[in-house]
LOZA-652209 format. One record per residue (C-alpha): residue in one letter; y negated, z, x. Coordinates in Angstrom, 3 decimals, padded with zeros to 6 digits. Example, Ala and Ser with C-alpha at 12.3 -4.5 7.8 and 13.67 -1.06 7.14 Angstrom:
BEGIN
[A, [004.500, 007.800, 012.300]]
[S, [001.060, 007.140, 013.670]]
***
This chain:
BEGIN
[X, [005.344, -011.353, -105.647]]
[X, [001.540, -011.713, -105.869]]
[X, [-000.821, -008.599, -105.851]]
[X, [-004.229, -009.079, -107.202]]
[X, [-007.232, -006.653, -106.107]]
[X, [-010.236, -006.186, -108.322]]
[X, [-012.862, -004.336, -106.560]]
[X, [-015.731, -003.783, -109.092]]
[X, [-018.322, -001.085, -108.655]]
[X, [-016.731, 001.651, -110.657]]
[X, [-012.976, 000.841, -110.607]]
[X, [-010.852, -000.741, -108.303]]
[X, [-007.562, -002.153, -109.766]]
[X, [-004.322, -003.301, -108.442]]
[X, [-001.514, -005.925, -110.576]]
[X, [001.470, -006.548, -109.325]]
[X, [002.221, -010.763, -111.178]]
[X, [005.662, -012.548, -110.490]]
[X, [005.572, -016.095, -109.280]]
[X, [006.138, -017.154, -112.821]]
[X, [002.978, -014.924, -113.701]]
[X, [005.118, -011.982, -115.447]]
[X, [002.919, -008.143, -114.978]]
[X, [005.523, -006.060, -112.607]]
[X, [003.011, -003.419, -112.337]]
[X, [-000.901, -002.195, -112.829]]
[X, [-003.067, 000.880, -112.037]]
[X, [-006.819, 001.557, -111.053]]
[X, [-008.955, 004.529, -109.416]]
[X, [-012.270, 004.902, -109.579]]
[X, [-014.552, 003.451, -106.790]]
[X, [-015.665, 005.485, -104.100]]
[X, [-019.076, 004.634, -104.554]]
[X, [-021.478, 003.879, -101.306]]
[X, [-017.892, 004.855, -098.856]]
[X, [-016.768, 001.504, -097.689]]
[X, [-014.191, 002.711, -095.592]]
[X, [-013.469, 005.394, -098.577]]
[X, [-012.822, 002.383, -100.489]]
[X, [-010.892, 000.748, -097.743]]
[X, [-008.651, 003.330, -097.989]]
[X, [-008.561, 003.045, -101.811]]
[X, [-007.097, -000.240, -101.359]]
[X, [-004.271, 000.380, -099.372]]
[X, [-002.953, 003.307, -101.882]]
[X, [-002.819, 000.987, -104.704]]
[X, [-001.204, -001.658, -102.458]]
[X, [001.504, 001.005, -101.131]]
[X, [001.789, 002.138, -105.251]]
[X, [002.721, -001.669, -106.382]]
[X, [004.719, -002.466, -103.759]]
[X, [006.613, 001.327, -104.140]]
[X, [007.083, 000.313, -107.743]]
[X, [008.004, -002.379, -107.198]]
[X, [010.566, -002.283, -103.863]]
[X, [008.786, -006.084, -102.841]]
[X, [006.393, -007.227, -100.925]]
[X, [003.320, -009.193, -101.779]]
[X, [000.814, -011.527, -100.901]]
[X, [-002.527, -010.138, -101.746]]
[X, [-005.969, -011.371, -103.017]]
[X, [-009.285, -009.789, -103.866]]
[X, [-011.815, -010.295, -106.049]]
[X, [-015.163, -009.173, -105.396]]
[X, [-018.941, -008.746, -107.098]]
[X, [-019.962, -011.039, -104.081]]
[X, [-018.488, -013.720, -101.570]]
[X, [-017.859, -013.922, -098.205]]
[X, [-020.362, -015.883, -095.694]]
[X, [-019.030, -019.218, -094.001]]
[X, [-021.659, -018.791, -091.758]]
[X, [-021.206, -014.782, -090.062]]
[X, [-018.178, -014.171, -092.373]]
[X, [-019.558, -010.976, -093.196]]
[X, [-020.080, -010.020, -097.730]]
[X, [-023.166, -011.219, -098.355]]
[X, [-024.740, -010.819, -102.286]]
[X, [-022.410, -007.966, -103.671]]
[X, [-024.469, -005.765, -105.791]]
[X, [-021.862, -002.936, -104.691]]
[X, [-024.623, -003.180, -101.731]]
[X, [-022.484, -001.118, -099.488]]
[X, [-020.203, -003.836, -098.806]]
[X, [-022.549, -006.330, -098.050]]
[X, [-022.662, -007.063, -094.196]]
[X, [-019.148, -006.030, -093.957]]
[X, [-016.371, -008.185, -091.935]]
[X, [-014.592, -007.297, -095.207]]
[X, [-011.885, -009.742, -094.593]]
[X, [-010.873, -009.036, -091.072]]
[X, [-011.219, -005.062, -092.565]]
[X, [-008.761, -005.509, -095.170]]
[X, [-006.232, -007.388, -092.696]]
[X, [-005.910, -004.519, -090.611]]
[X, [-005.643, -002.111, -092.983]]
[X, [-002.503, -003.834, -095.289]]
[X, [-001.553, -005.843, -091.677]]
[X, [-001.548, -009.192, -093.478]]
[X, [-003.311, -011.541, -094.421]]
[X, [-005.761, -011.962, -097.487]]
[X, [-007.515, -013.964, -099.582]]
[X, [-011.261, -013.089, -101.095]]
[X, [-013.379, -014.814, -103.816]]
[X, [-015.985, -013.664, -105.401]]
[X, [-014.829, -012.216, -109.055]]
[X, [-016.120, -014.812, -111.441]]
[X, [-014.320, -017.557, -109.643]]
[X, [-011.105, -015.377, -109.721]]
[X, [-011.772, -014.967, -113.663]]
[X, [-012.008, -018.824, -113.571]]
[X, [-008.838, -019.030, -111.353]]
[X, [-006.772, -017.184, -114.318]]
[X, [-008.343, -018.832, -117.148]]
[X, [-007.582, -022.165, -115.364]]
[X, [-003.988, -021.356, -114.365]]
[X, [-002.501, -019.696, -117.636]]
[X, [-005.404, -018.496, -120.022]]
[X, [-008.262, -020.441, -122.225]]
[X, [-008.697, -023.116, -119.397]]
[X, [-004.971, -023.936, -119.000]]
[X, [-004.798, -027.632, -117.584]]
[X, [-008.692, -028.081, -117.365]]
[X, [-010.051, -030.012, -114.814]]
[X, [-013.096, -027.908, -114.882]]
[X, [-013.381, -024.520, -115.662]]
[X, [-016.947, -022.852, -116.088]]
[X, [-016.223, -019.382, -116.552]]
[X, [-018.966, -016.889, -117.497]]
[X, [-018.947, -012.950, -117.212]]
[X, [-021.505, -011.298, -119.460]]
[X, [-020.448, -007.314, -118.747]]
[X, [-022.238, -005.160, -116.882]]
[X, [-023.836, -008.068, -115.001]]
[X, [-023.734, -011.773, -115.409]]
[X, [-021.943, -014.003, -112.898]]
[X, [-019.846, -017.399, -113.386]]
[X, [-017.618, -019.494, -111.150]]
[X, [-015.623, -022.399, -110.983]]
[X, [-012.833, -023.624, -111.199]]
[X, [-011.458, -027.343, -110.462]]
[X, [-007.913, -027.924, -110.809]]
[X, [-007.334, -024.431, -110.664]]
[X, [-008.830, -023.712, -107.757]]
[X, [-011.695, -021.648, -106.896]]
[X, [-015.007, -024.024, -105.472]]
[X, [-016.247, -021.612, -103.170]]
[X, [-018.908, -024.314, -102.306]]
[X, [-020.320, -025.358, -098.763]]
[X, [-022.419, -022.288, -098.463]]
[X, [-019.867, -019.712, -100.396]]
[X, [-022.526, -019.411, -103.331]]
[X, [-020.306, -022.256, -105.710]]
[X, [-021.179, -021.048, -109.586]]
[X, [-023.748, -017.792, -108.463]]
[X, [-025.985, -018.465, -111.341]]
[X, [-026.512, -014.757, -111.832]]
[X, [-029.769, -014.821, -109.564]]
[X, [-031.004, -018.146, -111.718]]
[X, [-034.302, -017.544, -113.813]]
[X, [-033.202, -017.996, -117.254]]
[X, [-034.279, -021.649, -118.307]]
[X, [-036.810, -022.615, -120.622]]
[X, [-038.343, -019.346, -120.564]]
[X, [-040.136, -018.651, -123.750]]
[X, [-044.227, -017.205, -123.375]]
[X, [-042.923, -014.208, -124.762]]
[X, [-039.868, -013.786, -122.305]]
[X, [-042.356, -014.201, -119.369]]
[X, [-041.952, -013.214, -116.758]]
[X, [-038.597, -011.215, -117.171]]
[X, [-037.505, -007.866, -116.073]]
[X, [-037.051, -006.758, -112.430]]
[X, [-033.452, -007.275, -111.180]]
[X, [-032.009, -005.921, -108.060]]
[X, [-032.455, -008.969, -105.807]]
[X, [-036.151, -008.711, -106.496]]
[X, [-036.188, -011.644, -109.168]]
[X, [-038.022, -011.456, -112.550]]
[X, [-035.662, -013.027, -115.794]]
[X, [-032.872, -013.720, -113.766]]
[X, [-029.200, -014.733, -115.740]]
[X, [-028.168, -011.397, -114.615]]
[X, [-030.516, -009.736, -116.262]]
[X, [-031.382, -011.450, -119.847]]
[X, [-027.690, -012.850, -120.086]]
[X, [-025.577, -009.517, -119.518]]
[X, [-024.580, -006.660, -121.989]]
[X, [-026.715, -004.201, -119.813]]
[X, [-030.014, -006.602, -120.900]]
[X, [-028.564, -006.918, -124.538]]
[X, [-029.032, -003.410, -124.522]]
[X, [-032.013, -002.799, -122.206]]
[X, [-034.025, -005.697, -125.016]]
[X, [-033.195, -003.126, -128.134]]
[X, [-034.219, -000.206, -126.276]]
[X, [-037.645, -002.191, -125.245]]
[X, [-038.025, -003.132, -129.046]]
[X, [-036.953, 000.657, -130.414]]
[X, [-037.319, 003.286, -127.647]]
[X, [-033.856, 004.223, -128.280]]
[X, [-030.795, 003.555, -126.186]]
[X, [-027.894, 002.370, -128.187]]
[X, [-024.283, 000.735, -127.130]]
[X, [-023.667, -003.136, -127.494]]
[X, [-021.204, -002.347, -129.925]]
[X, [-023.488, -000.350, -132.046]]
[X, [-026.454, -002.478, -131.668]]
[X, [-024.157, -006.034, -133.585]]
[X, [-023.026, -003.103, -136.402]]
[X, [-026.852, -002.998, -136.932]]
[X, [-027.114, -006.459, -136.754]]
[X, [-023.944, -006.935, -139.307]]
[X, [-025.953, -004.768, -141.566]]
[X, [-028.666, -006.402, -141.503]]
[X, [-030.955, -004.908, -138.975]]
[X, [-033.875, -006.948, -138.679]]
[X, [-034.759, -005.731, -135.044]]
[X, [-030.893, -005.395, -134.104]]
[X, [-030.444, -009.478, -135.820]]
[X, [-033.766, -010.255, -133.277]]
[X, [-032.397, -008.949, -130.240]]
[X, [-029.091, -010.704, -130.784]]
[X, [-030.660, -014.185, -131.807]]
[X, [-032.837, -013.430, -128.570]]
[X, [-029.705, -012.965, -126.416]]
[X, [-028.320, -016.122, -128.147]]
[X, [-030.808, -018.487, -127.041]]
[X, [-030.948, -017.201, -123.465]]
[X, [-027.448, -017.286, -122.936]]
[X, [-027.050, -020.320, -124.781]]
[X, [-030.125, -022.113, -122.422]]
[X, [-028.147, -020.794, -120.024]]
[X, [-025.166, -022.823, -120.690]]
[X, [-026.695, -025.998, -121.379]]
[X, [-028.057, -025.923, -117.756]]
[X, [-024.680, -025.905, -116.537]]
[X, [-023.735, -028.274, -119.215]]
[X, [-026.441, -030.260, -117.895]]
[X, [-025.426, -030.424, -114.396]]
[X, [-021.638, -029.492, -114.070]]
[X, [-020.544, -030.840, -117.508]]
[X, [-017.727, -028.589, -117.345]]
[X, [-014.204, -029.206, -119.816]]
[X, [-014.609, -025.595, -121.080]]
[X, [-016.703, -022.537, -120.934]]
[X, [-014.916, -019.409, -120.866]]
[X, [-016.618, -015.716, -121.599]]
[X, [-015.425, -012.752, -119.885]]
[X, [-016.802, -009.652, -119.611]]
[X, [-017.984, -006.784, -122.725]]
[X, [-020.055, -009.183, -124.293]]
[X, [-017.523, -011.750, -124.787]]
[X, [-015.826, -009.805, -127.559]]
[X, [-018.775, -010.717, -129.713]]
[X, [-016.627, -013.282, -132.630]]
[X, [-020.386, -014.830, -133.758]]
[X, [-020.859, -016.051, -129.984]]
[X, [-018.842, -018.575, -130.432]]
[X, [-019.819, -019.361, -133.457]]
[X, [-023.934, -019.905, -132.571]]
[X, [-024.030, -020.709, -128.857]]
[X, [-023.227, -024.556, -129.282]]
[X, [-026.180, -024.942, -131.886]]
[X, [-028.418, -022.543, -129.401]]
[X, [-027.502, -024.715, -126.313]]
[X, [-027.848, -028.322, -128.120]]
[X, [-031.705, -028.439, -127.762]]
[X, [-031.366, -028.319, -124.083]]
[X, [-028.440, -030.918, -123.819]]
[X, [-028.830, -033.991, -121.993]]
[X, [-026.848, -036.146, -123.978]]
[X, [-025.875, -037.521, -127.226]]
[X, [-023.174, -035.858, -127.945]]
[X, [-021.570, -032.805, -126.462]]
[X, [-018.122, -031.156, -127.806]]
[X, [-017.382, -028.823, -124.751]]
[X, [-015.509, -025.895, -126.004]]
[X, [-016.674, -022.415, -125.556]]
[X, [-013.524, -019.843, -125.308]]
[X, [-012.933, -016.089, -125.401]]
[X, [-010.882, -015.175, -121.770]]
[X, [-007.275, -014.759, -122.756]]
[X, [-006.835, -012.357, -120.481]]
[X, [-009.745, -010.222, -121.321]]
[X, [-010.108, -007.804, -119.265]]
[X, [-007.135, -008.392, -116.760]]
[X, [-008.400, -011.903, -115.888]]
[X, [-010.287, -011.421, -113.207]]
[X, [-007.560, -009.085, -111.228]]
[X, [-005.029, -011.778, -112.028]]
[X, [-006.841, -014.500, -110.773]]
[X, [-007.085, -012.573, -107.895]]
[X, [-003.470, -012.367, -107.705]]
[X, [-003.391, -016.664, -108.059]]
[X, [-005.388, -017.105, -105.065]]
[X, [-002.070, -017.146, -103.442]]
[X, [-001.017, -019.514, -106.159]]
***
């Protein structure tokens, strides 16, 4: 039995997969917010839940809004700050008194989409979340590049490319950058844009029925978001030239994405012909605690 560990900033999640990838079991709590060893302790309930469920005993990987530092080993670039500097690892071993496995998130989204989901037999999976944030990793023959330096697929603290004279210089983001990926590319700046435009604070949801109904500010903040995110990709087309892109995350659920990205990103494409497909996550919402679970694949 694998268990898979997704430790986001407002929910933590456990899945329980069998070695043929079947869901044994699944539950979440909320994250104890700024209490590492609160969360710590978070973790090993939802590890002693599964396995009570489930009368076995797993193997267990996490994924988490950052990576772990080959150099000190300690979380580096989490935006759930308080477990930055943390020899999470090591941590996690004593508590479950095993070993683990830790990725950051976005390569354990590309890890599921690469093993069983949209990126099923891919050499190369880019895979994208645009949710709360924006992150990607990578996937190559379904498994996760971590990368010399553990930062493999952060594109999240990239400046947008091609910024437009209007889009300069780009909001504020939390690592101190202006126009970052995170920012312009993420359902949070979908929605941060309209308010900028209106002075009212509306949903992502709500903001594409505007658009549907012909909005004209609601169509120009989603045309916006469209060319960012799809400058975005053709950087990584550009250098990674990736088999598929696959979208995770709120934003993903957006049908017309996939519809306008390729003729937003073929401006910026370095070639003469590009047919790279651009998929919705299978897994939606579970694919990043199930790739968690592969890392033991």
């Amino acid at each position: 039995m694998r268990l898979g560990i997704d430790w986001g900033g407002t929910k933590i999640e456990v899945i329980a997969l069998s070695d043929t990838g079947e869901e044994l079991f699944r539950q979440r709590c909320d994250t104890p917010k700024g209490d590492y060893e609160g969360c710590l302790e978070a973790v090993r309930q939802l590890v002693e839940a599964a396995e009570q469920a489930t009368g076995a005993t797993g193997t267990v990987g996490f994924g988490i809004p950052g990576s772990l530092s080959p150099k000190t080993g300690l979380v580096k670039n989490a935006n759930s700050t308080w477990m930055n500097g943390k020899p999470l690892d090591k941590d996690l071993q004593r508590v479950l008194n095993r070993p683990v496995r830790i990725q950051n998130d976005a390569n354990c989204l590309a890890v599921s989409e690469a093993t069983d989901g949209a990126g099923a037999g891919a050499h190369v999976v880019h895979a994208i979340i645009i949710g709360t944030g924006s992150g990607s990793g990578i996937a190559i023959d379904g498994k996760a590049h971590l990368g010399a330096n553990g930062i493999g697929g952060e594109w999240g603290g990239i400046t947008v490319p091609w910024l437009k004279p209007e889009e300069y210089p780009g909001p504020d983001s939390w690592i101190g950058h202006k126009g970052v990926i995170d920012q312009w590319c993420s359902g949070t700046g979908f929605q941060a844009d309209y308010q900028e435009r209106t002075g009212t604070f509306l949903k992502g949801p709500d903001i594409m029925a505007l658009k549907r109904a012909g909005d004209e500010t609601a169509t120009a903040v989603y045309e916006g978001y469209v060319s960012r995110l799809g400058r975005s990709l053709a950087m990584s087309a550009n250098l990674l030239d990736p088999d598929v892109f696959v979208l995770g995350g709120g934003m993903s659920n957006i049908d017309e994405l996939y519809d306008d990205l390729p003729g937003a990103m073929a401006p910026y494409i370095f070639s003469d012909t590009f047919e790279t497909p651009i998929r919705k996550a299978v897994h939606g919402d579970s694919s990043g605690v199930r790739g968690a679970a592969w890392l033991w694949g």
